[in-house]
ZALOBA-711310 format. One record per residue: residue number from 1; chain; x, y, z of N, C-alpha, C in turn. Coordinates in nm, 3 decimals, padded with zeros to 5 digits. Each point is the difference from the previous one (the first is absolute). Layout:
! residues N
(NUM 'A' (X Y Z) (X Y Z) (X Y Z))
...
! end
This chain:
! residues 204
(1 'A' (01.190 -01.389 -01.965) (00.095 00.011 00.110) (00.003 -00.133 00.077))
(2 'A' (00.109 -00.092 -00.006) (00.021 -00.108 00.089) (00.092 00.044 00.087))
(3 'A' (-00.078 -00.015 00.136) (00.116 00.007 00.107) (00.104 -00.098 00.061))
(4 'A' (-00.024 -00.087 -00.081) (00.085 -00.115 00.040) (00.123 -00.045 -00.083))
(5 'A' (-00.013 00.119 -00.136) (00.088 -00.029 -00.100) (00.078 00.158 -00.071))
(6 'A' (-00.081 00.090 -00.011) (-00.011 00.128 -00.024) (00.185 00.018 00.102))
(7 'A' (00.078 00.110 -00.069) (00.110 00.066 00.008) (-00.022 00.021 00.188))
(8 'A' (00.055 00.016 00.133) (-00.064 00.042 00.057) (00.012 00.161 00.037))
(9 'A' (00.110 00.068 -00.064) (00.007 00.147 -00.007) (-00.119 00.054 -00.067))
(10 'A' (-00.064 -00.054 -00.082) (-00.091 00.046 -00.099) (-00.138 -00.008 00.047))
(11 'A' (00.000 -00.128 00.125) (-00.109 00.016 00.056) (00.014 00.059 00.110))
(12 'A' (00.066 00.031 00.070) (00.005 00.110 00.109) (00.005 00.093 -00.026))
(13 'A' (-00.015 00.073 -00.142) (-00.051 00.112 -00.036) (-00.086 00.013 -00.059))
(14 'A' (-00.070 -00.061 -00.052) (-00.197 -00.057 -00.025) (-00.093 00.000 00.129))
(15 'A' (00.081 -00.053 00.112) (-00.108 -00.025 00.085) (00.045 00.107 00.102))
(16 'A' (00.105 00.097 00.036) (00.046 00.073 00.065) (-00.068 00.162 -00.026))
(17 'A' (00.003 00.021 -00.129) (-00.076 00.104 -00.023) (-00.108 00.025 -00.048))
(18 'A' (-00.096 -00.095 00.031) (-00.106 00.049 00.029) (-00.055 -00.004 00.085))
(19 'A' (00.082 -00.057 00.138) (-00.038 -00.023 00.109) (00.072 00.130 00.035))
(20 'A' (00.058 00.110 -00.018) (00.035 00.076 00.061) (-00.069 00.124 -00.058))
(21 'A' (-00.039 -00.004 -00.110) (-00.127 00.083 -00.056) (-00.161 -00.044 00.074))
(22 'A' (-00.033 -00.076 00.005) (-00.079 -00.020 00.088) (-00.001 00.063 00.162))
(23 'A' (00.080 00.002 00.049) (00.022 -00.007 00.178) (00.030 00.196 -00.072))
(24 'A' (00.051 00.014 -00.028) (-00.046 00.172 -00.075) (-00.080 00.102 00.004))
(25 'A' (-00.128 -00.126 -00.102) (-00.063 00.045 -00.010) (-00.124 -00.016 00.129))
(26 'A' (00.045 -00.087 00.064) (-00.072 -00.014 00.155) (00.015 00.097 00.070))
(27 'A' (00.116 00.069 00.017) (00.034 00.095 00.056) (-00.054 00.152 -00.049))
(28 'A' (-00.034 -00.014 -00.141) (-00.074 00.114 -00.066) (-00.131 00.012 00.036))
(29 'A' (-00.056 -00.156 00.017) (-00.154 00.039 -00.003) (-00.018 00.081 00.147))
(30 'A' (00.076 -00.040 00.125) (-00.006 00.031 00.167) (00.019 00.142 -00.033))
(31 'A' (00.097 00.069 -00.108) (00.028 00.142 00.042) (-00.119 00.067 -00.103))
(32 'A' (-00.052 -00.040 -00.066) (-00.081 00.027 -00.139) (-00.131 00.050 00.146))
(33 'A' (-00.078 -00.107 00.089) (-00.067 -00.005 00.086) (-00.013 00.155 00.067))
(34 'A' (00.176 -00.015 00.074) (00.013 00.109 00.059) (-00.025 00.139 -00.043))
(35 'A' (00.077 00.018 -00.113) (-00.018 00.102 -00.071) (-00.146 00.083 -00.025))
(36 'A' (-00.056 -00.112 -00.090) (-00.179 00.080 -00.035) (-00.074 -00.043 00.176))
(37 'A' (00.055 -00.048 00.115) (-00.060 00.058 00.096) (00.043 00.111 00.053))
(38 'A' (00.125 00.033 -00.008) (00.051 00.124 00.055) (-00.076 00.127 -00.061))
(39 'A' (00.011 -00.028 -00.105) (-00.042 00.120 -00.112) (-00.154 00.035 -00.011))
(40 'A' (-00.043 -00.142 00.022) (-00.157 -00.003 -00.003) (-00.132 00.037 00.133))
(41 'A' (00.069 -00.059 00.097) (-00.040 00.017 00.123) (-00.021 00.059 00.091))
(42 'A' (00.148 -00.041 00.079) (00.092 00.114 00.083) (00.132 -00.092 00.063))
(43 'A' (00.060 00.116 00.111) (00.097 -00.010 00.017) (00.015 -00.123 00.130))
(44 'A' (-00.125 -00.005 00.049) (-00.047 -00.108 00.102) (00.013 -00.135 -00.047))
(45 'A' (-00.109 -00.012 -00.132) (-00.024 -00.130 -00.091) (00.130 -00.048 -00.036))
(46 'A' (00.087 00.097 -00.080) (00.131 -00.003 -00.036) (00.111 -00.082 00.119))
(47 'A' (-00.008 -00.013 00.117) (00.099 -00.016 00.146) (-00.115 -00.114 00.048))
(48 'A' (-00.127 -00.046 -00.032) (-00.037 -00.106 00.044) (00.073 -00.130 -00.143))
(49 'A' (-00.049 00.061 -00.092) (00.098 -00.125 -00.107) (00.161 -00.026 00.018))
(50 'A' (00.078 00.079 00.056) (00.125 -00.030 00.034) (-00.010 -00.147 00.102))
(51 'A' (-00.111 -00.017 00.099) (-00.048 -00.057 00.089) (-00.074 -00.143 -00.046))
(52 'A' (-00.074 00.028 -00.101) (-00.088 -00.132 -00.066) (00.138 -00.045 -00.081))
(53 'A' (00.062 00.100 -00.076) (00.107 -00.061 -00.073) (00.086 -00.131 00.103))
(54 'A' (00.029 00.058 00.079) (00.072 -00.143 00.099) (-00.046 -00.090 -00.001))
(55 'A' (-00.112 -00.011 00.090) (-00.087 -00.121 -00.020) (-00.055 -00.051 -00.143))
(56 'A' (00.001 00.047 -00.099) (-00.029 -00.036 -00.082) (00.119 -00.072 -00.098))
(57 'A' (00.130 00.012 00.066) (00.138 -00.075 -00.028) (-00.027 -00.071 00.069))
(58 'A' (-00.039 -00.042 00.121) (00.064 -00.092 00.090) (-00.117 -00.086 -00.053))
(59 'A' (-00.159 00.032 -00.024) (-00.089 -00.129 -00.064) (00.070 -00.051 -00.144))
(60 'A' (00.039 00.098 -00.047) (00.056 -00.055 -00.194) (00.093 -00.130 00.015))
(61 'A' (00.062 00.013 00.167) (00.123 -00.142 00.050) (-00.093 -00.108 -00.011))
(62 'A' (-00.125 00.008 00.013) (-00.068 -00.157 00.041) (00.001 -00.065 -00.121))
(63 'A' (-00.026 00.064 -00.113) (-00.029 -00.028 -00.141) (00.171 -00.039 -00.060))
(64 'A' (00.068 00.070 00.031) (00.168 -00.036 -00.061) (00.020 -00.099 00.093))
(65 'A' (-00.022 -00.025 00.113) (00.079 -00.117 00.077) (-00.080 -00.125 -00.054))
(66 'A' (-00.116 -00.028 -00.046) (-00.071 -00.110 -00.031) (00.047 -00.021 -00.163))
(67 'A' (00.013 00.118 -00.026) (00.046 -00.008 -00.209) (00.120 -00.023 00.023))
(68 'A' (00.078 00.028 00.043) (00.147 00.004 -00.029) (00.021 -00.145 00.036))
(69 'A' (-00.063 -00.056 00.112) (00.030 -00.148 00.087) (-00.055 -00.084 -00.156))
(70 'A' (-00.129 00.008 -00.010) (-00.047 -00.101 -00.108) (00.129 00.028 -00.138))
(71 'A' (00.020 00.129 -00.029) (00.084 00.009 -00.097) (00.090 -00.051 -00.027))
(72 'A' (00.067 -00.027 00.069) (00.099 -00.069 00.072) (-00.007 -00.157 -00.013))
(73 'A' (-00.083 -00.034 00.051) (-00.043 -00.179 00.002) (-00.069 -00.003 -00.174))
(74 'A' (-00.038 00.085 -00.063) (-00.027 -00.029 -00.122) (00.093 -00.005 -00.072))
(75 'A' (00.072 00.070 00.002) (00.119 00.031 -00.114) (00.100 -00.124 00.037))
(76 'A' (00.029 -00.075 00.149) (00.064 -00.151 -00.012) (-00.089 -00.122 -00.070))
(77 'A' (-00.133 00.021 00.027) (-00.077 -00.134 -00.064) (00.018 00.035 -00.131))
(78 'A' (-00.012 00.151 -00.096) (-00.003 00.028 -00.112) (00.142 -00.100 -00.059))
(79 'A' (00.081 00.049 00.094) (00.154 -00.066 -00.053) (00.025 -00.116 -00.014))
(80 'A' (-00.080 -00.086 00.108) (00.010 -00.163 00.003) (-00.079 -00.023 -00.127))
(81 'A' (-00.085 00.061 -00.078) (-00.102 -00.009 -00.083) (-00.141 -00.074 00.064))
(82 'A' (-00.003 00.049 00.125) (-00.149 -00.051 00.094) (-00.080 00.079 -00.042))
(83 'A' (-00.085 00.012 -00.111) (-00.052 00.103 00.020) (-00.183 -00.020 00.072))
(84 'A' (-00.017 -00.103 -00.004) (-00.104 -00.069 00.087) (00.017 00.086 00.148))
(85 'A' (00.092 -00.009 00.077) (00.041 00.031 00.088) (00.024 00.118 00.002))
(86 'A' (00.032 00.037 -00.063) (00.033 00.161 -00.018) (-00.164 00.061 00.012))
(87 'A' (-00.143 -00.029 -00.060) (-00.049 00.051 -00.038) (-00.084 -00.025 00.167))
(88 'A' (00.044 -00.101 00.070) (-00.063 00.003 00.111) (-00.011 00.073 00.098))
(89 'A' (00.178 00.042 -00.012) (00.016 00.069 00.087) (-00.054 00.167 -00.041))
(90 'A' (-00.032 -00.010 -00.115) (-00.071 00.152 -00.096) (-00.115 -00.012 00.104))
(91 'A' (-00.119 -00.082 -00.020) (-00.082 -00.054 00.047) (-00.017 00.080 00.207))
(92 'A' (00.105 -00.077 00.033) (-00.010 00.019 00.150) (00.014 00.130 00.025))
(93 'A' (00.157 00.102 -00.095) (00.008 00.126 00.027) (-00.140 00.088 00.021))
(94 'A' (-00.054 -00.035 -00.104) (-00.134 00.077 -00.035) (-00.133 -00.003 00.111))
(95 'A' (00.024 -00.157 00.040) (-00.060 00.028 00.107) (00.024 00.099 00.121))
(96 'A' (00.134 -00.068 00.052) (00.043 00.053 00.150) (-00.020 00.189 -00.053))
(97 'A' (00.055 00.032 -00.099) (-00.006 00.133 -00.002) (-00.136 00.077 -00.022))
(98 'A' (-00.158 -00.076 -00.011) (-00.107 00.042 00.043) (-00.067 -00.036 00.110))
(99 'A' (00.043 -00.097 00.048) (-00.017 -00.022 00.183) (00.103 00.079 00.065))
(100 'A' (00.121 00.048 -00.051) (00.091 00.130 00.099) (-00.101 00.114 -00.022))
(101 'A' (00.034 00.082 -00.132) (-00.094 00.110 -00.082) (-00.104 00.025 00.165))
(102 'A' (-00.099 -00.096 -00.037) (-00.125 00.020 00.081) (-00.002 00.029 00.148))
(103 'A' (00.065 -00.073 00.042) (00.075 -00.047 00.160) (00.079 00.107 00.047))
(104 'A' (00.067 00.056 -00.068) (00.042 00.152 00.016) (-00.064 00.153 -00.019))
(105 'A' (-00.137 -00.023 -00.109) (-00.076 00.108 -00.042) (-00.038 00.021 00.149))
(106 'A' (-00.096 -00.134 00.042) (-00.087 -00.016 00.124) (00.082 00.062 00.140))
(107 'A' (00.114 -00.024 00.009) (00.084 00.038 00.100) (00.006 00.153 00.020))
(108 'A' (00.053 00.059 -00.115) (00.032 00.103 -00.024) (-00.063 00.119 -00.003))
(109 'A' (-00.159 -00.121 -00.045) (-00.153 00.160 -00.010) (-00.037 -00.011 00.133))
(110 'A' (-00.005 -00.091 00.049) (-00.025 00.025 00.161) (00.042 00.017 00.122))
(111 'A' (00.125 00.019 -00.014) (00.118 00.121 00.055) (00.042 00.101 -00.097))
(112 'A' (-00.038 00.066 -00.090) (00.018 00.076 -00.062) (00.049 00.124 00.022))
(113 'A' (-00.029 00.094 00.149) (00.033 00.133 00.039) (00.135 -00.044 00.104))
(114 'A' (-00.034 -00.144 00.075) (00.128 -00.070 00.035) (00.088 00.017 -00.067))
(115 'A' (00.047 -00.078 -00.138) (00.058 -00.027 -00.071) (00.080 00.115 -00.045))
(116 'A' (-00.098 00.147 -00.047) (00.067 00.119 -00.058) (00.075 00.076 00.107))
(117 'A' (-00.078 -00.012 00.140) (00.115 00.052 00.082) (00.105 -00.050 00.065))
(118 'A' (00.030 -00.125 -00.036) (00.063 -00.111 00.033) (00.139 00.060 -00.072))
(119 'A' (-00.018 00.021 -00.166) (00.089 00.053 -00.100) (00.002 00.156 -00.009))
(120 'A' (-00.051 00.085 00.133) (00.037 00.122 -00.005) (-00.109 00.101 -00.011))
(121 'A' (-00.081 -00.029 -00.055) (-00.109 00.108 -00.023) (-00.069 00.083 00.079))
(122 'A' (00.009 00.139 00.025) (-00.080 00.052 00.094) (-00.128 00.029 -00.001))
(123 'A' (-00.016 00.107 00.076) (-00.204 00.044 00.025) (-00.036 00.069 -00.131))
(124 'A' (00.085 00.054 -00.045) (-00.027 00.117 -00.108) (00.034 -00.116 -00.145))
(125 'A' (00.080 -00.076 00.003) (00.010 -00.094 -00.132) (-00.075 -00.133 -00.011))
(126 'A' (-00.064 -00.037 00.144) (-00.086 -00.161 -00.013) (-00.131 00.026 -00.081))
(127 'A' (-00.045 00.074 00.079) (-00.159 00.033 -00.117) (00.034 -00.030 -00.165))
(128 'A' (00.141 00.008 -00.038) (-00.034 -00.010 -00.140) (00.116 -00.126 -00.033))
(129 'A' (00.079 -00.041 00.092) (00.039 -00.141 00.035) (-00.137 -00.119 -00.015))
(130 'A' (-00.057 00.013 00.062) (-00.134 -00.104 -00.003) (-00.073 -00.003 -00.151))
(131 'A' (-00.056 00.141 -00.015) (-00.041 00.014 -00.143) (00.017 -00.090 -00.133))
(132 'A' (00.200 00.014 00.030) (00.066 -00.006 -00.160) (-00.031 -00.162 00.037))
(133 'A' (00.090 -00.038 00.171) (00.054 -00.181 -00.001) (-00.142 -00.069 00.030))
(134 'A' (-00.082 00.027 00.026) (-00.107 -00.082 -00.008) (-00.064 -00.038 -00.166))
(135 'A' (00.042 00.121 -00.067) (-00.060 -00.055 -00.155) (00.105 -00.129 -00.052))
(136 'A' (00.099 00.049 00.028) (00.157 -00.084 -00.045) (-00.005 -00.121 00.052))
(137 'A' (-00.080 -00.002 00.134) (00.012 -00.155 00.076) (-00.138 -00.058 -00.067))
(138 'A' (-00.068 00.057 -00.090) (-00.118 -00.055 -00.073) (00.046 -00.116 -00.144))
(139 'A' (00.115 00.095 00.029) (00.041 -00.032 -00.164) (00.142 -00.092 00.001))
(140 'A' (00.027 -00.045 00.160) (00.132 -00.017 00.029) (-00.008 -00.177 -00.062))
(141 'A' (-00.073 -00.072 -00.029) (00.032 -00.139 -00.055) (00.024 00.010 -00.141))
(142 'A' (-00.034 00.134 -00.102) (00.045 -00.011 -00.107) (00.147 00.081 -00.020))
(143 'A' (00.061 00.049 00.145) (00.128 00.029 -00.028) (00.155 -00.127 00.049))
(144 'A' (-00.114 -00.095 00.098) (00.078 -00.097 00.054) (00.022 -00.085 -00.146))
(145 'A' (-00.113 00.010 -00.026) (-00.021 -00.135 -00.095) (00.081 00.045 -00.147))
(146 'A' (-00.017 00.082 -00.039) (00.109 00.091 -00.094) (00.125 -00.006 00.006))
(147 'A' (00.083 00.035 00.146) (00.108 -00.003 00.030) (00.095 -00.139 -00.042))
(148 'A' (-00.074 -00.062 00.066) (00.029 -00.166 00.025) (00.003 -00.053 -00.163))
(149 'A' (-00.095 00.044 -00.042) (00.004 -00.086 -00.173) (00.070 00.064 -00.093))
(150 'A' (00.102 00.124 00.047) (00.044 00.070 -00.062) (00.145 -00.028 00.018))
(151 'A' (00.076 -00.073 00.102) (00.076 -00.054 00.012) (00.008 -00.153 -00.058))
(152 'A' (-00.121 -00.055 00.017) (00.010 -00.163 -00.067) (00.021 00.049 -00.128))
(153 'A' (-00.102 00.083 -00.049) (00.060 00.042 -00.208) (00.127 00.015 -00.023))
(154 'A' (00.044 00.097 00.108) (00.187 00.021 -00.049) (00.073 -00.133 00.020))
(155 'A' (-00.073 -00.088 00.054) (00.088 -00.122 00.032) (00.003 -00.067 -00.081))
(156 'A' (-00.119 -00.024 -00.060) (-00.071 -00.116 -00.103) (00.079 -00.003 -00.161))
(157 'A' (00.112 00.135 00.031) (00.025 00.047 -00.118) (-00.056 00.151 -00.102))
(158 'A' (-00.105 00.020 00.084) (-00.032 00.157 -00.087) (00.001 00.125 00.087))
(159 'A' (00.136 00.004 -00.008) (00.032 00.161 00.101) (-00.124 00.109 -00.076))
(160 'A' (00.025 -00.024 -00.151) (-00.021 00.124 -00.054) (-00.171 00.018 00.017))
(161 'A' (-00.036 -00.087 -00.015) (-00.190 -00.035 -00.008) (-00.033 00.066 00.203))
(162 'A' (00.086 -00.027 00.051) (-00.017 00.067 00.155) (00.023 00.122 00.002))
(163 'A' (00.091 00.039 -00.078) (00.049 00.166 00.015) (-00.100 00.048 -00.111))
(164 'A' (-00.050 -00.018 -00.086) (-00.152 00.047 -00.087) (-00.076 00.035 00.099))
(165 'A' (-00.042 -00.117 00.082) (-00.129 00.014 00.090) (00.059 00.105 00.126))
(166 'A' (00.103 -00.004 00.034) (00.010 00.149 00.092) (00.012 00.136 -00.069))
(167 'A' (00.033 -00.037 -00.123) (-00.007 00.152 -00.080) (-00.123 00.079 -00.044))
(168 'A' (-00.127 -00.155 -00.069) (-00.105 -00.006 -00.009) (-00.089 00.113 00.092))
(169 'A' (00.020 -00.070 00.146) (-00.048 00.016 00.157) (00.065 00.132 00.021))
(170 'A' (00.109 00.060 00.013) (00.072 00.148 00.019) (-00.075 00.063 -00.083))
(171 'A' (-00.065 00.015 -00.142) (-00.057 00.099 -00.087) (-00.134 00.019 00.047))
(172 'A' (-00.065 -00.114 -00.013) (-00.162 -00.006 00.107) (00.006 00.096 00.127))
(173 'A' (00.112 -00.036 00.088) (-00.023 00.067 00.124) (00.031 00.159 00.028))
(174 'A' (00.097 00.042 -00.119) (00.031 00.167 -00.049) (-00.116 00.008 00.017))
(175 'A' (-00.046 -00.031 -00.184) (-00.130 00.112 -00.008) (-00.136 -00.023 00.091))
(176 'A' (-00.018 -00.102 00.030) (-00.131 00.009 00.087) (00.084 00.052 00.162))
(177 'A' (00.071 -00.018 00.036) (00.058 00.135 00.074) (-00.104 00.139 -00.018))
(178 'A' (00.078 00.049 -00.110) (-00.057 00.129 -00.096) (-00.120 00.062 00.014))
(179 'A' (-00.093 -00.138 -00.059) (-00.131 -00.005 -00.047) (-00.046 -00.006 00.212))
(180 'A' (00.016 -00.093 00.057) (-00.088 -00.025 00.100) (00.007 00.155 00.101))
(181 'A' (00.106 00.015 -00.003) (00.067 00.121 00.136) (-00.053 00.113 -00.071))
(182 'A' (00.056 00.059 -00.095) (-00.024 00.114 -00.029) (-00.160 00.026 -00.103))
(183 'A' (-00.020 -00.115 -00.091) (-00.135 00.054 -00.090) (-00.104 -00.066 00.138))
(184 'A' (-00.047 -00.140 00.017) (-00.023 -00.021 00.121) (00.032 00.036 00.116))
(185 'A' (00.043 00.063 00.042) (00.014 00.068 00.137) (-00.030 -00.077 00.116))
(186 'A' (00.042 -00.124 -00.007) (-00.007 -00.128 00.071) (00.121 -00.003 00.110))
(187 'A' (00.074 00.070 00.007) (00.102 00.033 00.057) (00.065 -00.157 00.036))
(188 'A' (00.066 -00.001 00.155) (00.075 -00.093 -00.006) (-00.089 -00.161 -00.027))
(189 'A' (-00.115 00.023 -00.007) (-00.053 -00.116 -00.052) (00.010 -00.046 -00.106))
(190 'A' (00.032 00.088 -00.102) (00.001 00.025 -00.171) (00.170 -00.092 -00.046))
(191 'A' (00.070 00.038 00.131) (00.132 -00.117 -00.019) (-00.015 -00.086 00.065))
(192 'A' (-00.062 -00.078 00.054) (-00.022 -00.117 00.038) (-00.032 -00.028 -00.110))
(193 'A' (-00.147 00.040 -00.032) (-00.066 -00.080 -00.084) (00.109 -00.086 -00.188))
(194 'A' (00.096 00.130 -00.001) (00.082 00.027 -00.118) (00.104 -00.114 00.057))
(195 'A' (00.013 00.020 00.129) (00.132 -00.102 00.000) (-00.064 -00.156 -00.030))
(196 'A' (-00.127 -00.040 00.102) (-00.082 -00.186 -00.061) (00.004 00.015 -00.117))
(197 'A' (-00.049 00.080 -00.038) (-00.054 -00.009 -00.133) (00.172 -00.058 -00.082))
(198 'A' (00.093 00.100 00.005) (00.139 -00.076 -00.090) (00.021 -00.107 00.102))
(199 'A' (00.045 -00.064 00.118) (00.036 -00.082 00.034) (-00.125 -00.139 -00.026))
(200 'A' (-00.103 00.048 -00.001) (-00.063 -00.120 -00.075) (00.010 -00.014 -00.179))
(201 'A' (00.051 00.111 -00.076) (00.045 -00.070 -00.125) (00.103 -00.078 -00.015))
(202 'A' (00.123 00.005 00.105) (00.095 -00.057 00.028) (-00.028 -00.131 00.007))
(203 'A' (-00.105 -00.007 00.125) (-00.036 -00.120 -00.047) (-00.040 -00.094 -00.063))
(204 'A' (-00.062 00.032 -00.099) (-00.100 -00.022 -00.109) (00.076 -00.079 -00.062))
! end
């Protein structure tokens, strides 16, 4: 696939759909969550993830605004044929997005009951608000850092090798769903743990 030469109808449908299978299947893993907590838990646990779910969009922005920006500046140096330059700015993304990652975990675990009632959560849904987002903010630099390199891949030229690794990451986080909530009886901890666990293969 050359993007600089390639048909460009042909590549806006190479790199279009699997970026829209991806963002999909993002949306599957959040309701996948919900689901085996509703079912698994209760009806409390179930109405605090509606709650982590927010915040847990609005952190996934830190990781797309740093990928999408580098993506962006890569795919022009790619074009000039810089690729020296290109790889620098690979380089810097990777940084800034584990000095954000961190800088935000830290923020976030230590306003933490702040934070959930900030986005709504009441007396009867925080107890298990804290639970789920404190494991998630454990695990939150391998979803920044995922995010972000998952946009430079679609840029670099391999939509499809990015939409693998979210499909990859969606099957992991079903069944250990499954396995953690219901055979483990780990309850809403059992999806935390299921969600790092795929958002760090993502990264991988």
């Amino acid at each position: 696939m050359d993007i600089g030469k390639d048909n460009p109808v042909k590549l806006l449908i190479k790199f279009s759909i699997p970026a829209t299978v991806g963002m999909l299947i993002n949306a599957f893993d959040n309701l996948a969550d919900r689901v085996f907590v509703g079912y698994g838990v209760s009806s409390q646990a179930f109405s605090s993830m509606a709650v982590t779910g927010a915040i847990f969009m609005v952190l996934q922005a830190f990781g797309m605004l740093i990928g999408i920006g580098a993506a962006t500046r890569i795919s022009l140096k790619w074009g000039e044929g810089n690729r020296e330059q290109a790889e620098k700015i690979l380089g810097d993304a990777l940084f800034l997005l584990v000095i954000t990652s961190f800088a935000v975990m830290g923020f976030v675990l230590y306003f933490i009951e702040d934070v959930l009632i900030f986005f709504g959560a009441s007396t009867d849904t925080l107890s298990f608000g804290v639970e789920y987002l404190r494991i998630i903010m454990l695990g939150f630099p391998f979803m920044t850092i995922g995010t972000g390199l998952y946009h430079i891949v679609r840029a670099s030229g391999n939509p499809s090798k990015a939409m693998l690794a979210m499909i990859i990451s969606s099957i992991i986080n079903f069944f250990l769903d499954f396995i953690f909530i219901f055979s483990f009886n780990w309850g809403v901890q059992g999806a935390a743990v299921s969600t790092i666990i795929a958002q760090a293969t993502v990264m991988i």
